[in-house]
C-alpha positions in Angstrom: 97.6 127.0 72.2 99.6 124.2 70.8 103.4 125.6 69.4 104.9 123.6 66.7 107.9 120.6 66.8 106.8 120.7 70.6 108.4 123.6 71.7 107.9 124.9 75.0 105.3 127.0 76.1 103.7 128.9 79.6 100.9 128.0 81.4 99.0 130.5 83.0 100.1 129.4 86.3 103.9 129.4 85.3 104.9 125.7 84.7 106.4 125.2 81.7 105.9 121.9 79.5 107.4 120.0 76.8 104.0 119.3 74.8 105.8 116.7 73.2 104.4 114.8 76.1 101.0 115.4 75.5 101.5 114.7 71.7 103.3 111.5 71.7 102.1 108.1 73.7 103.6 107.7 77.2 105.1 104.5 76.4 106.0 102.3 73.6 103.8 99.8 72.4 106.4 97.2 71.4 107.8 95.5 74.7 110.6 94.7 73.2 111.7 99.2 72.8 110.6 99.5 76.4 113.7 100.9 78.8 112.4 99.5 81.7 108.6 98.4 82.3 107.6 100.2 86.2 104.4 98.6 88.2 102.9 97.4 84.3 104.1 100.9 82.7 106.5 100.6 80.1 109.0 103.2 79.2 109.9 103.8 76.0 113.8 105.6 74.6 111.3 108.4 73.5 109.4 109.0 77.0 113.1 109.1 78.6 114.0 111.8 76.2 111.0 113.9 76.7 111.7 113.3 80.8 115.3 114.7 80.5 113.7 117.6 78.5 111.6 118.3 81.6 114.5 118.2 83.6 116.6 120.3 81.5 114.1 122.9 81.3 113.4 123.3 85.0 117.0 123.3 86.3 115.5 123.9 89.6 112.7 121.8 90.3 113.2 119.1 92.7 112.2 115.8 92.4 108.9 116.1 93.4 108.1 119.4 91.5 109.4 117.0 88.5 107.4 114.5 89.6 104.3 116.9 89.3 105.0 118.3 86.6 105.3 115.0 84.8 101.9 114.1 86.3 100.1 116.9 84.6 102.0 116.3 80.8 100.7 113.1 81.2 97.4 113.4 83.0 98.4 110.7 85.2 96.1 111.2 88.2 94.1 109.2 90.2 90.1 108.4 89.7 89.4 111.2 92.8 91.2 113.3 91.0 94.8 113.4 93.1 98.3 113.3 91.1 99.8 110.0 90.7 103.0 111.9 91.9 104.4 109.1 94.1 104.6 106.5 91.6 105.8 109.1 88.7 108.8 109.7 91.5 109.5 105.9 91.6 109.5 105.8 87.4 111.6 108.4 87.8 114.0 106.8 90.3 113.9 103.6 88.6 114.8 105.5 84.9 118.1 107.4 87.0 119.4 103.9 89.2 119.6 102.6 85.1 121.3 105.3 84.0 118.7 106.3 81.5 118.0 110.1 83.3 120.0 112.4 85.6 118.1 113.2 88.7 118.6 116.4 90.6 120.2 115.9 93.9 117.6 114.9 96.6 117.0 117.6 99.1 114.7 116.2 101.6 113.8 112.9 102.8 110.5 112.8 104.7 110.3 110.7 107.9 108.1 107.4 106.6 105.4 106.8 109.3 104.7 103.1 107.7 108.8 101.8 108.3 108.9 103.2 112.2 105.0 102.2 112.7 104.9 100.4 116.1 102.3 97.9 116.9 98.9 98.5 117.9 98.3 98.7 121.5 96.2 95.9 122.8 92.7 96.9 123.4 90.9 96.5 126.6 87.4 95.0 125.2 84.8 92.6 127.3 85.5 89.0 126.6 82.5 87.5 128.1 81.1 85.3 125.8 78.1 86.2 123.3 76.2 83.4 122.0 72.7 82.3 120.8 70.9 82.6 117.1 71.9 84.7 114.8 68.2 87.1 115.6 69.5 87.7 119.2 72.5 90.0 118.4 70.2 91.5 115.3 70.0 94.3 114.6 74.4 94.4 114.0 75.9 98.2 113.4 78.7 98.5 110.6 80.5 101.2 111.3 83.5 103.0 109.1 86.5 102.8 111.0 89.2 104.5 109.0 89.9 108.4 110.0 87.6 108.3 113.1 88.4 107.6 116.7 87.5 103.7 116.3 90.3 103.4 113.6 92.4 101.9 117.0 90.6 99.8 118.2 90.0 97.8 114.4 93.9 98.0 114.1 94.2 96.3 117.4 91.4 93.9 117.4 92.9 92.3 114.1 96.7 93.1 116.0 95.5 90.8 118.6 93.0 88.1 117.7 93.5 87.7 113.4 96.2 85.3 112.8 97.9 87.1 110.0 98.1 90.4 113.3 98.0 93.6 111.5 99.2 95.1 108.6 98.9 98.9 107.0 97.1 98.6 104.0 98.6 100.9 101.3 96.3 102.7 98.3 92.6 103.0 98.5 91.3 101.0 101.6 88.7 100.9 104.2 88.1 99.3 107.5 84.6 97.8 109.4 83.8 97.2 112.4 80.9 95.5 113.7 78.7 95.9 116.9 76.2 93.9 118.4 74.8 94.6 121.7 77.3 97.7 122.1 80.0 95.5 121.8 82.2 95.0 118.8 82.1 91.1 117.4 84.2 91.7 114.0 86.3 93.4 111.9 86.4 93.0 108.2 89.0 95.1 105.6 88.9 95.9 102.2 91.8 97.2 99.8 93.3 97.6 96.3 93.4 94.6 94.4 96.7 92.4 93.9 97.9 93.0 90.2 97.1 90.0 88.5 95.5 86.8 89.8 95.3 84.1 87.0 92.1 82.2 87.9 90.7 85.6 88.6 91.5 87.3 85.2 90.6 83.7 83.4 86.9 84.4 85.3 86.6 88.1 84.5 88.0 87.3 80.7 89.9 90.6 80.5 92.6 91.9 78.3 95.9 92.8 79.6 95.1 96.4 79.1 91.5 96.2 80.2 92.7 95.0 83.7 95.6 97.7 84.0 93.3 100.0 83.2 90.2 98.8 85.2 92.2 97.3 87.9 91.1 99.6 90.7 87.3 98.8 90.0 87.9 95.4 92.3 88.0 95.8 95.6 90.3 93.1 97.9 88.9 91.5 101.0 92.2 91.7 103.3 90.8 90.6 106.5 88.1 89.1 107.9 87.5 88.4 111.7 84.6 87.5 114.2 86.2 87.5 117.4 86.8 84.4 119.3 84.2 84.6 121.7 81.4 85.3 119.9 79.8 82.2 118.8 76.9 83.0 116.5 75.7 80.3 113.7 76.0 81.9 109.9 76.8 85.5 111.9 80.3 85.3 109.5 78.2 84.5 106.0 75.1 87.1 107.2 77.6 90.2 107.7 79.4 89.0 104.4 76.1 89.7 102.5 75.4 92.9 104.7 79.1 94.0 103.7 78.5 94.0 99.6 75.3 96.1 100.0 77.0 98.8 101.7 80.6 99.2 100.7 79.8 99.9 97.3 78.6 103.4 98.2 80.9 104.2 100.9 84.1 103.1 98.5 81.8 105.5 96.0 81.7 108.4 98.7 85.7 108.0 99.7 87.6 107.3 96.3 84.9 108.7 94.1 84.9 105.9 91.6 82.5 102.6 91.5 83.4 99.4 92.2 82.2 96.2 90.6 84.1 93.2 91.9 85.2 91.8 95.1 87.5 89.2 95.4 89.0 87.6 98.8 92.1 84.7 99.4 91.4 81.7 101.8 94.2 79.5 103.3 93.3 76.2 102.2 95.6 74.8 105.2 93.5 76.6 107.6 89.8 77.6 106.4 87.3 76.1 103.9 85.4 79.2 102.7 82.2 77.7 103.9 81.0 81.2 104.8 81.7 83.0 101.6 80.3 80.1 100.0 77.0 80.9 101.6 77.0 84.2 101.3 76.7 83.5 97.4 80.3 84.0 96.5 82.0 82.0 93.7 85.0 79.8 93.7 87.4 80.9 91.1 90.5 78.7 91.8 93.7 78.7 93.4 96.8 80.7 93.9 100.0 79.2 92.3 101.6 79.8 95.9 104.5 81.5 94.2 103.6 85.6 94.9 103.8 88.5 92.7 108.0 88.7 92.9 108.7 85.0 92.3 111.7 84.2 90.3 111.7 80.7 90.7 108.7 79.1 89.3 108.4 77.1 92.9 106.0 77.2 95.7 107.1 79.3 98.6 104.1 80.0 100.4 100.6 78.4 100.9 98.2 77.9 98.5 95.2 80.2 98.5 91.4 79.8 97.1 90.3 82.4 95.8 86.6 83.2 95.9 84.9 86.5 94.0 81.5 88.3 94.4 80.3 90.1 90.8 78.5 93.5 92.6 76.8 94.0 88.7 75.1 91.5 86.8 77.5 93.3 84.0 80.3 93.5 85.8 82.5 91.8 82.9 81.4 94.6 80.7 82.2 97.1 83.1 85.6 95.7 83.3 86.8 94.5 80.0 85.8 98.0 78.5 
């Protein structure tokens, strides 16, 4: 039951919350009220207020209980289900470094696996060529790397023979790889989408809010390899159309929410896109070469093509809702 002036009340499983939070918006709509704006989240004089409330109220919570806490007020959870509770502790950081809300003290640090992550350990894998038509290697195996015992091999495979090596993807993510003849002949990586890609957005014709909203219905082609000695005519653009028709379930299955785009960046100083081009996908554009922190307005790193696949013939619908 709802109290009035948003007084505090008792859950049955005794957390208490301010339901001011669940009666007023989590942030302001005017830009210009906003404290500070976190990863497209703007936060308003009156959502700092109701945090210090929280705070007040549950003199002993640590951060993370806060965080939690703060998580269910605001029903801030992920698609599967899973508190946002990590990014709700980075608002939160963010709000006490300005001086807007008094943190606890932290009492615990946990050791960060991804900061003292060593390389992966080079694979021992047959090099001996394999070459011929595409039908000889046929019928190819796409196997799910991630939380099995393959999961090493795919980090060093890319580690070893992709030219950007290998990097941990963070969020929602999934890893392939590929066999043909019992051996392994590529690896190909998929992730959360960047933020905001101009040519991309221009394409899709989404609002502002539609994309922050409906951001995590893309998925982001991270890496693709086919390992140097297997030479294979159209093996790279076949396994690129073999790819769309089964991720879409497995990302389904893992994250338990659809997805309806993919979207993948090509060094134009290095690769043409010829196989994504004939695997049907389109060309949206090009990168500014700037990156998502850039303060400069100048180019600092190369340019990219980027290159999209609609998995819906109403994707745009699905994603401007």
């Amino acid at each position: 039951m709802e109290e009035p002036g948003g007084a505090i009340k008792k859950s049955d499983n005794g957390v208490r919350f301010a339901l001011a939070f669940h009666n007023l918006p989590c942030y302001s709509h005017d830009p210009m009220d906003a404290l500070i704006t976190y990863r497209g989240r703007r936060v308003s004089p009156e959502d700092a207020d109701l945090i210090r409330t929280l705070i007040e109220e549950n003199p002993l919570d640590s951060r993370r209980a806060l965080s939690r806490k703060l998580c269910l007020a605001w029903d801030w959870q992920q698609p599967n289900g899973a508190l946002r509770d990590m990014v709700c502790r980075g608002l939160m950081l963010a709000l006490h470094r300005a001086g807007h809300i008094e943190l606890p003290p932290k009492r615990f640090s946990p050791p960060n696996p991804l900061a003292d992550r060593s390389k992966p350990e080079e694979a021992l894998v047959s090099r001996e060529p394999i070459q011929g038509p595409l039908s000889r290697i046929l019928p190819l195996e796409i196997r799910r790397a991630r939380r099995t015992a393959e999961e090493k091999l795919f980090n060093s495979l890319i580690e070893q023979y992709h030219y950007l090596g290998y990097c941990q993807p963070v969020g929602e993510h999934i890893k392939y790889l590929i066999f043909a003849l019992g051996r392994p002949v590529a690896c190909i990586a998929f992730s959360s989408a960047p933020r905001h890609i101009g040519c991309r957005d221009r394409f899709i014709g989404w609002s502002a809010e539609a994309r922050k909203r409906n951001l995590h219905l893309i998925a982001y082609n991270t890496r693709f390899l086919i390992l140097a000695w297997v030479r294979v005519p159209n093996l790279a653009s076949y396994l690129l159309g073999r790819i769309t028709r089964v991720l879409p379930g497995h990302w389904q299955e893992l994250y338990n929410h659809p997805v309806y785009f993919l979207e993948t960046f090509v060094d134009t100083e290095r690769f043409r896109g010829t196989c994504y081009q004939a695997a049907d996908w389109i060309y949206l554009g090009k990168t500014t070469g700037r990156g998502k922190n850039d303060q400069t307005n100048k180019i600092n790193r190369s340019i990219k093509a980027v290159w999209g696949y609609p998995l819906s013939k109403d994707f745009r619908d699905r994603l401007c809702q």
